[in-house]
PDB file of N, CA, C and O in Angstrom:
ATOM      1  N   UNK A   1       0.833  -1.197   0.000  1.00  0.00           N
ATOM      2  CA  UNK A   1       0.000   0.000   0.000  1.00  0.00           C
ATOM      3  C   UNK A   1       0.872   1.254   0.000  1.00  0.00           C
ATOM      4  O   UNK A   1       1.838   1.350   0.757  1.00  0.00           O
ATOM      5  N   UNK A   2       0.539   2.161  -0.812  1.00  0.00           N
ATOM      6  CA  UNK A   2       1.013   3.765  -0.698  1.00  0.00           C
ATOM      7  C   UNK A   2       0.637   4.462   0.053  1.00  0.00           C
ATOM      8  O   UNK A   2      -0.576   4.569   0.234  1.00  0.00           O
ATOM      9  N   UNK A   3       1.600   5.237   0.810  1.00  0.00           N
ATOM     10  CA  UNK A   3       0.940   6.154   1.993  1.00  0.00           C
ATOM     11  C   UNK A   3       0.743   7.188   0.927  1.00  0.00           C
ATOM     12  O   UNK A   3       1.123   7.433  -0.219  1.00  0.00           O
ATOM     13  N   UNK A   4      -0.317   7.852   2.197  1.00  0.00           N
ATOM     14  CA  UNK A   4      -1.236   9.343   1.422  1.00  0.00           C
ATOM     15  C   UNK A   4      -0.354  10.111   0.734  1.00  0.00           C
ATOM     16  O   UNK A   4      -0.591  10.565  -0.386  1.00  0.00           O
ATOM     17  N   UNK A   5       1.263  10.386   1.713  1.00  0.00           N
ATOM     18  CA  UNK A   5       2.217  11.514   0.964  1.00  0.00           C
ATOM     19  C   UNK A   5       2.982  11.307  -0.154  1.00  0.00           C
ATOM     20  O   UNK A   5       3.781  12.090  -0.667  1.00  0.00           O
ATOM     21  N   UNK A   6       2.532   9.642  -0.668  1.00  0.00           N
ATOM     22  CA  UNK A   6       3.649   9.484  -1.913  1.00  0.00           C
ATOM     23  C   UNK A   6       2.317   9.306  -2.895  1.00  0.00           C
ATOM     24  O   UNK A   6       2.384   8.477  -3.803  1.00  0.00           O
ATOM     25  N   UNK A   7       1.440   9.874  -2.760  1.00  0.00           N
ATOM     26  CA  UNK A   7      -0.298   9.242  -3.420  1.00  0.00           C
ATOM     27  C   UNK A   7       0.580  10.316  -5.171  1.00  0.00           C
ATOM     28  O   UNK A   7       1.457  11.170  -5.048  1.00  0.00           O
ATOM     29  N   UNK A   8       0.230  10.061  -5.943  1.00  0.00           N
ATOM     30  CA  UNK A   8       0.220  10.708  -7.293  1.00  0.00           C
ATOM     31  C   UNK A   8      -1.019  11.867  -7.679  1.00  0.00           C
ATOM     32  O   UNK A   8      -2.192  11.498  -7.622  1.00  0.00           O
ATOM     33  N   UNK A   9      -0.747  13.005  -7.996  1.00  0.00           N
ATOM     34  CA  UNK A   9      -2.203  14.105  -7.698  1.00  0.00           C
ATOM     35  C   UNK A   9      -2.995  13.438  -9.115  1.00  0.00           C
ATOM     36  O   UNK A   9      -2.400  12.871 -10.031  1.00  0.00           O
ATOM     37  N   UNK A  10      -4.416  13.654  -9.036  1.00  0.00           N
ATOM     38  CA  UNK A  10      -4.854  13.386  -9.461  1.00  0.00           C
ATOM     39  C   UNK A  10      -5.107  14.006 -11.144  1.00  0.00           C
ATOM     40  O   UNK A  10      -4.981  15.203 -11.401  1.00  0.00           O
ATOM     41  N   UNK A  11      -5.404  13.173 -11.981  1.00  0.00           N
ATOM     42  CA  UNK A  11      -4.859  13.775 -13.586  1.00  0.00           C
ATOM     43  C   UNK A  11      -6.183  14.406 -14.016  1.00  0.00           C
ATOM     44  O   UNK A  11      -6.195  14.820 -15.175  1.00  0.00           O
ATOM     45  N   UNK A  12      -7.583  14.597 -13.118  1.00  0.00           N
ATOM     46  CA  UNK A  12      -8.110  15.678 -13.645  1.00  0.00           C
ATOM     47  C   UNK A  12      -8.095  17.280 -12.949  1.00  0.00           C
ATOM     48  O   UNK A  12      -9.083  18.008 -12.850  1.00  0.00           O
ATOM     49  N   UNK A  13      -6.664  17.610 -12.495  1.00  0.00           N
ATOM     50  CA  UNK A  13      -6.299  18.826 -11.786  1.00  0.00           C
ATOM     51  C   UNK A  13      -6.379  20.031 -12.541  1.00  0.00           C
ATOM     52  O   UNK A  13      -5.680  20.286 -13.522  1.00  0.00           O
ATOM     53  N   UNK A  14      -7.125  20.653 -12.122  1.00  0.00           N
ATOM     54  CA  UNK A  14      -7.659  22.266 -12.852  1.00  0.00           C
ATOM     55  C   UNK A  14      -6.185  23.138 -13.234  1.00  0.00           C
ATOM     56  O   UNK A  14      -5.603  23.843 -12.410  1.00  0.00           O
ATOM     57  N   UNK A  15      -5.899  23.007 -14.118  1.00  0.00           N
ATOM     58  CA  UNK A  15      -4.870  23.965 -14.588  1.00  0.00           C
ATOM     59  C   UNK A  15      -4.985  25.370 -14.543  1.00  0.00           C
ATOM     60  O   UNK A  15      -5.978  25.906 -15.035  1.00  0.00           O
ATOM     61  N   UNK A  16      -3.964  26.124 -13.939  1.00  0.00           N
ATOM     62  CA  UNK A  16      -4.052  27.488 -13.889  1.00  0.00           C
ATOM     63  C   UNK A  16      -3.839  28.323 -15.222  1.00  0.00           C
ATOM     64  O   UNK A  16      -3.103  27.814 -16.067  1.00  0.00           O
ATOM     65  N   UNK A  17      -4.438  29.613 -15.502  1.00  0.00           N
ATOM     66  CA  UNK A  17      -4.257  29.576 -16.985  1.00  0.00           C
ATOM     67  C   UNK A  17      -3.201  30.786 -16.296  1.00  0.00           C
ATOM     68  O   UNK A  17      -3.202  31.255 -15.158  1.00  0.00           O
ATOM     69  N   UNK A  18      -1.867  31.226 -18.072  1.00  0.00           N
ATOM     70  CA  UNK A  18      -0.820  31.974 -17.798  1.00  0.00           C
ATOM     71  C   UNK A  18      -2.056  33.415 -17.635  1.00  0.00           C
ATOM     72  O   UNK A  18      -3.278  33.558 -17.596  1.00  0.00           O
ATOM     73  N   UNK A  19      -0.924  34.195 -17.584  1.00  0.00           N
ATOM     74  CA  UNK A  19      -1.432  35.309 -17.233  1.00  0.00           C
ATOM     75  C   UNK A  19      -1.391  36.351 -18.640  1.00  0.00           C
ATOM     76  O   UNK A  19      -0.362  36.359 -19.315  1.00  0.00           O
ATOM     77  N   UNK A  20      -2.252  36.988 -18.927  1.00  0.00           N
ATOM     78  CA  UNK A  20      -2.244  37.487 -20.144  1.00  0.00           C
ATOM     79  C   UNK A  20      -1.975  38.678 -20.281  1.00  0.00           C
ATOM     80  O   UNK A  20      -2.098  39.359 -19.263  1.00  0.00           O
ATOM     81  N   UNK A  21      -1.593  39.261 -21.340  1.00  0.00           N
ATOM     82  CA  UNK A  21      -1.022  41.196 -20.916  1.00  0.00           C
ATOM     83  C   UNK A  21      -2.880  41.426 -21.217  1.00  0.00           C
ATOM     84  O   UNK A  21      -3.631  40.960 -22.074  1.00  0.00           O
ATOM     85  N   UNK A  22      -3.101  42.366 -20.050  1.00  0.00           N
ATOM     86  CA  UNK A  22      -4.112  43.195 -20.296  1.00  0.00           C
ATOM     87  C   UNK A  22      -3.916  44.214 -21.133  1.00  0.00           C
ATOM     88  O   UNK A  22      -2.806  44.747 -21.142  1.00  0.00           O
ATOM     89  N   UNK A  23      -5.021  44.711 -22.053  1.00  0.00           N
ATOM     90  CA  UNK A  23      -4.752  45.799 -23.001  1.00  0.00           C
ATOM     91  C   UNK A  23      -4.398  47.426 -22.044  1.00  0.00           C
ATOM     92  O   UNK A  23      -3.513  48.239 -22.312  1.00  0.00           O
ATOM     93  N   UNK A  24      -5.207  47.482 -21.146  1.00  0.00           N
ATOM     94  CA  UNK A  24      -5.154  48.630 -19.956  1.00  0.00           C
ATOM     95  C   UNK A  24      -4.064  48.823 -19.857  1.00  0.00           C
ATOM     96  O   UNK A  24      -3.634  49.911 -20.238  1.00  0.00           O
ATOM     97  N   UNK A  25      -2.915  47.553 -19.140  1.00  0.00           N
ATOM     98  CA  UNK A  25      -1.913  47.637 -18.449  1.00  0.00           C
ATOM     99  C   UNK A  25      -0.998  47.722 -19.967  1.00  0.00           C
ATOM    100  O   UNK A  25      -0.219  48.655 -19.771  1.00  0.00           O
ATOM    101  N   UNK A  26      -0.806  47.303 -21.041  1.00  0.00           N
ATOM    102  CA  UNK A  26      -0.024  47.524 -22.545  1.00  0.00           C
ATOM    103  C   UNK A  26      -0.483  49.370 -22.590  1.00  0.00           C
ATOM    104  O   UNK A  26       0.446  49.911 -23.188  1.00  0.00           O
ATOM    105  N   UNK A  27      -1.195  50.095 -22.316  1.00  0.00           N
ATOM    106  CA  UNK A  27      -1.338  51.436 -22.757  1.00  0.00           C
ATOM    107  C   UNK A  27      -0.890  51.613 -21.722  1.00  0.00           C
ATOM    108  O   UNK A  27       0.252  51.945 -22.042  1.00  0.00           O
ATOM    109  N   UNK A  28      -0.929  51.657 -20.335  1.00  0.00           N
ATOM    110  CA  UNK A  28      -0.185  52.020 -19.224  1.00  0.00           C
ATOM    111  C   UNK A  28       1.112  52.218 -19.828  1.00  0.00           C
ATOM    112  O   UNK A  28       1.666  53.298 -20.035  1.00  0.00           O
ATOM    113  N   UNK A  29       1.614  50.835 -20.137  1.00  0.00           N
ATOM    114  CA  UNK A  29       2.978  51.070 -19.864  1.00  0.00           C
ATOM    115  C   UNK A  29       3.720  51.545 -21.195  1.00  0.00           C
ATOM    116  O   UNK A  29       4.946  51.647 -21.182  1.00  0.00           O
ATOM    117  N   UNK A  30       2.804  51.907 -22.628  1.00  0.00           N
ATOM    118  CA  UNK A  30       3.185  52.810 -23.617  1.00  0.00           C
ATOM    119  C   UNK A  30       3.299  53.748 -22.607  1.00  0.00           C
ATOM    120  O   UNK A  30       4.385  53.833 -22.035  1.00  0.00           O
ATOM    121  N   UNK A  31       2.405  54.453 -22.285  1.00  0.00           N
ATOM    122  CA  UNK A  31       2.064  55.984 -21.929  1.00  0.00           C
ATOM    123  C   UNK A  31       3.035  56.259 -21.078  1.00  0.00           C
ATOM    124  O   UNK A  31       3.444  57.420 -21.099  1.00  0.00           O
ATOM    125  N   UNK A  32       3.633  55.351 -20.164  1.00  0.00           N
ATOM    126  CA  UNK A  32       4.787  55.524 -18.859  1.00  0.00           C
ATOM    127  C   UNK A  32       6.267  55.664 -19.832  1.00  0.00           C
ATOM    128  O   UNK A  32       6.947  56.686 -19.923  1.00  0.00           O
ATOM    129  N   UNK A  33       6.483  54.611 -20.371  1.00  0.00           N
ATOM    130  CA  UNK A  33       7.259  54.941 -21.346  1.00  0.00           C
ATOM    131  C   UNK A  33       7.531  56.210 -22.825  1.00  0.00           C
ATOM    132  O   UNK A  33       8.627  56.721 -23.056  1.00  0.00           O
ATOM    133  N   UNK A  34       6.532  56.426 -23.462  1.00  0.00           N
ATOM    134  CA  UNK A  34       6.838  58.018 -23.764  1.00  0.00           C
ATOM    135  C   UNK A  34       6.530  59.288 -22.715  1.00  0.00           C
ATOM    136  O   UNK A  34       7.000  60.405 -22.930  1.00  0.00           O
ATOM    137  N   UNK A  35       5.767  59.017 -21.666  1.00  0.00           N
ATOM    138  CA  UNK A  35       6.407  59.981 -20.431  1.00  0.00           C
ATOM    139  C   UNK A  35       8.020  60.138 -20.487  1.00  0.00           C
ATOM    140  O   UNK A  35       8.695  61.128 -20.768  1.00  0.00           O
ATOM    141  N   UNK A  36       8.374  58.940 -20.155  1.00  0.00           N
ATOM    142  CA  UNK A  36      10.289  59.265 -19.928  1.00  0.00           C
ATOM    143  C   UNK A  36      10.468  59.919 -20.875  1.00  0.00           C
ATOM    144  O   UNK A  36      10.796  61.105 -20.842  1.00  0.00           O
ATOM    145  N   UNK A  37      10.239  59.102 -22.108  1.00  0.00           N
ATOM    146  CA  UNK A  37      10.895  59.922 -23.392  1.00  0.00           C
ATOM    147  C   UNK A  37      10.847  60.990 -23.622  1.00  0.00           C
ATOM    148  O   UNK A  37      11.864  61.646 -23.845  1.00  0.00           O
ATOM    149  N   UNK A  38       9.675  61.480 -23.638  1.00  0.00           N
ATOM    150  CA  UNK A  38       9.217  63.030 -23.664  1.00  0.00           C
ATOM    151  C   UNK A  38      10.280  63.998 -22.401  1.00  0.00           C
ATOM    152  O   UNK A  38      10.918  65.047 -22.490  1.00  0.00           O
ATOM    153  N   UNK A  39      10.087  63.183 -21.478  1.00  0.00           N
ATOM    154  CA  UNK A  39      11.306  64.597 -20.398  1.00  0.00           C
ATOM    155  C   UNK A  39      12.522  64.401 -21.104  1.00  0.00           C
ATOM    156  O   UNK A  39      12.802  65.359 -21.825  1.00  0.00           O
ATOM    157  N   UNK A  40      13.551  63.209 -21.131  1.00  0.00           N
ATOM    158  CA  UNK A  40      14.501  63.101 -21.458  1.00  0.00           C
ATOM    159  C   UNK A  40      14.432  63.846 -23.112  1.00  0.00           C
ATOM    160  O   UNK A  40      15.545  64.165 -23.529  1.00  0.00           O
ATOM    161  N   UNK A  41      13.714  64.025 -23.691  1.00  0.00           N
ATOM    162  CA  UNK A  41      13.876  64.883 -24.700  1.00  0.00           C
ATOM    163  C   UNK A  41      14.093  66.594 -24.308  1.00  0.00           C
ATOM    164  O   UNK A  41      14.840  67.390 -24.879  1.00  0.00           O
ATOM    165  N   UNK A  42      13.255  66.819 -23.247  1.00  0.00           N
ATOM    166  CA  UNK A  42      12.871  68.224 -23.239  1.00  0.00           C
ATOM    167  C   UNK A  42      13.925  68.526 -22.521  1.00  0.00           C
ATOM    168  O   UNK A  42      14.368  69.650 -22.757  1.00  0.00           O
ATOM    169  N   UNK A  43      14.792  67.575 -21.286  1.00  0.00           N
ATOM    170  CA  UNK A  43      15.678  67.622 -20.526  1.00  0.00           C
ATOM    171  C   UNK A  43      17.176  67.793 -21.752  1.00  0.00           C
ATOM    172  O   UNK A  43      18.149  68.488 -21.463  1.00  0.00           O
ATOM    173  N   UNK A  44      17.106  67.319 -22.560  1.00  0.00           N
ATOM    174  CA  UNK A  44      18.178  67.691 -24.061  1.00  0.00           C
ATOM    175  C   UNK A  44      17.985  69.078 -24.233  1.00  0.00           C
ATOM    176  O   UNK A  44      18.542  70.067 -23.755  1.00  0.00           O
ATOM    177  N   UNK A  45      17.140  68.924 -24.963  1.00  0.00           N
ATOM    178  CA  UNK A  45      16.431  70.488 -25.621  1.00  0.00           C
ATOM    179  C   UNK A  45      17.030  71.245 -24.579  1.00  0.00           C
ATOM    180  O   UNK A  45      17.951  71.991 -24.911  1.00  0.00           O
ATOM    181  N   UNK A  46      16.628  71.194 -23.161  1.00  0.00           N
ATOM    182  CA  UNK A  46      16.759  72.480 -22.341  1.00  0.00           C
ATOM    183  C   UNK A  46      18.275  72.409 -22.006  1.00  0.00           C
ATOM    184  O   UNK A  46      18.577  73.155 -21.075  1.00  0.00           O
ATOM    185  N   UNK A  47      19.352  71.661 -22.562  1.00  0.00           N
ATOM    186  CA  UNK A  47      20.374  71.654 -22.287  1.00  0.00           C
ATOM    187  C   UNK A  47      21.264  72.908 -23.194  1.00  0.00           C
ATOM    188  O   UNK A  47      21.965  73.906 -23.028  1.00  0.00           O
ATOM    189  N   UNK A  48      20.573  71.913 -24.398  1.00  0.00           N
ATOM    190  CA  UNK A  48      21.415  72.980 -25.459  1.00  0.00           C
ATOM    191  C   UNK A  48      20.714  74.316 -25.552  1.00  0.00           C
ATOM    192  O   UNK A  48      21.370  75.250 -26.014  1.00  0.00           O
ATOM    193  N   UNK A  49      19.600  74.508 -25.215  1.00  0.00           N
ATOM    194  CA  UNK A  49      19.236  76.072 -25.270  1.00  0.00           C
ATOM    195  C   UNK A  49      20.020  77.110 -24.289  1.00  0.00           C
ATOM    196  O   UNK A  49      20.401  78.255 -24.536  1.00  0.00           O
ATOM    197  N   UNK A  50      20.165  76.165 -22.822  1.00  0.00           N
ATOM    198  CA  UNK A  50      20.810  77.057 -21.595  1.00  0.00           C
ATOM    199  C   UNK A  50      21.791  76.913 -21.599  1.00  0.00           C
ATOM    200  O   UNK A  50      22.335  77.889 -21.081  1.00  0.00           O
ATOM    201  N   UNK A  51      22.946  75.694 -22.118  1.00  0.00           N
ATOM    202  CA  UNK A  51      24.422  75.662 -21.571  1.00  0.00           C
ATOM    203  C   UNK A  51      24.010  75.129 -20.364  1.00  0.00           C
ATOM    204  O   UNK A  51      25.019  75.586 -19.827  1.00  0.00           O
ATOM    205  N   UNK A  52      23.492  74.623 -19.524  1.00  0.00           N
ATOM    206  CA  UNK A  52      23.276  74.454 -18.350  1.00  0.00           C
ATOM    207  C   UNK A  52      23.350  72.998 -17.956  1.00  0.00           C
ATOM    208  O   UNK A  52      23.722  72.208 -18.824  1.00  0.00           O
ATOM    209  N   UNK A  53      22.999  72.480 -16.582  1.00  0.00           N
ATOM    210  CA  UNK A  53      22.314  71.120 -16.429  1.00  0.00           C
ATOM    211  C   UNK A  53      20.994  71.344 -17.017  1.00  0.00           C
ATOM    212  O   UNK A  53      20.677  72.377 -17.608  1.00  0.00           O
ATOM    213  N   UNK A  54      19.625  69.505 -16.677  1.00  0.00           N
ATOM    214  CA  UNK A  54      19.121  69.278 -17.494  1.00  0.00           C
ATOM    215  C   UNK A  54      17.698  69.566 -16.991  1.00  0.00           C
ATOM    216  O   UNK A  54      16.639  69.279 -17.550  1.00  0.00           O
ATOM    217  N   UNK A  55      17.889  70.181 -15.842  1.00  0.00           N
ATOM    218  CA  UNK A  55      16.634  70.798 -15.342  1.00  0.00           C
ATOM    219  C   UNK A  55      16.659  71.853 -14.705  1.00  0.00           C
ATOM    220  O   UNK A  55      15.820  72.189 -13.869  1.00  0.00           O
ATOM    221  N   UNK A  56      18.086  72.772 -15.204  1.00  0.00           N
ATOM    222  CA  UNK A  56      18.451  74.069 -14.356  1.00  0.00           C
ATOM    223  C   UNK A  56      16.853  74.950 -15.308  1.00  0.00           C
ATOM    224  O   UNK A  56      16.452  74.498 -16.381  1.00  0.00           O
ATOM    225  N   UNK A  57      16.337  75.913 -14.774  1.00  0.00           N
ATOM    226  CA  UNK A  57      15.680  77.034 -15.062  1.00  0.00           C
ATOM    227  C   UNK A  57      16.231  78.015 -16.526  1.00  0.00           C
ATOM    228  O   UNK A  57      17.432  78.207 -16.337  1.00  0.00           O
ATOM    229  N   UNK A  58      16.036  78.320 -17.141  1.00  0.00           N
ATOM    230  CA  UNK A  58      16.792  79.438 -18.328  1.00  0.00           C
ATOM    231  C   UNK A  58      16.132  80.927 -17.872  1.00  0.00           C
ATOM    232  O   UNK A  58      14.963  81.220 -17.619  1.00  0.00           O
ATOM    233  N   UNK A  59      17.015  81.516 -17.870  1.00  0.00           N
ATOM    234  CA  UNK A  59      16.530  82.793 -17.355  1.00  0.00           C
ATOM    235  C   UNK A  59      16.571  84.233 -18.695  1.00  0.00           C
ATOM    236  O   UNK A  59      17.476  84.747 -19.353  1.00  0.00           O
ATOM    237  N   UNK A  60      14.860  84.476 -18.576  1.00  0.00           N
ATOM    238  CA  UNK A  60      15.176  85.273 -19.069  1.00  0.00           C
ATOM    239  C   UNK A  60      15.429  86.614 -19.084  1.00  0.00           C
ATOM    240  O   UNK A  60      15.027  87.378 -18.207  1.00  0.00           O
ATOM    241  N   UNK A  61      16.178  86.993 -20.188  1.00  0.00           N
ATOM    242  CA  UNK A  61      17.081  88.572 -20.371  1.00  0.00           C
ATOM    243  C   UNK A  61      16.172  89.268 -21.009  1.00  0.00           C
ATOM    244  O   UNK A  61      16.400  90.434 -21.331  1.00  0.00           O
TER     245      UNK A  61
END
């Protein structure tokens, strides 16, 4: 006889299904991602306009 803890699980066991990209969370994480892009662009831009660092202020004259 087999004890209970060496028993084999049974072969009609409910399979978990994978996990799927939600469309919500795919536009989330476009939108999070051209967020960065968009500063790190403007953080350029505002470099070469001021001579400065990439979030110093430009002052104007």
């Amino acid at each position: 006889m087999k004890s209970a803890a060496t028993a084999t699980p049974p072969t009609n066991a409910v399979k978990r299904a994978k996990p799927q990209l939600n469309v919500y969370t795919g536009l989330l994480v476009v939108a999070v991602l051209m967020a960065m892009f968009g500063t790190a662009v403007v953080a350029m831009m505002n470099m070469d306009v001021s001579g400065q660092g990439p979030f110093d202020m430009v002052n104007a004259r």
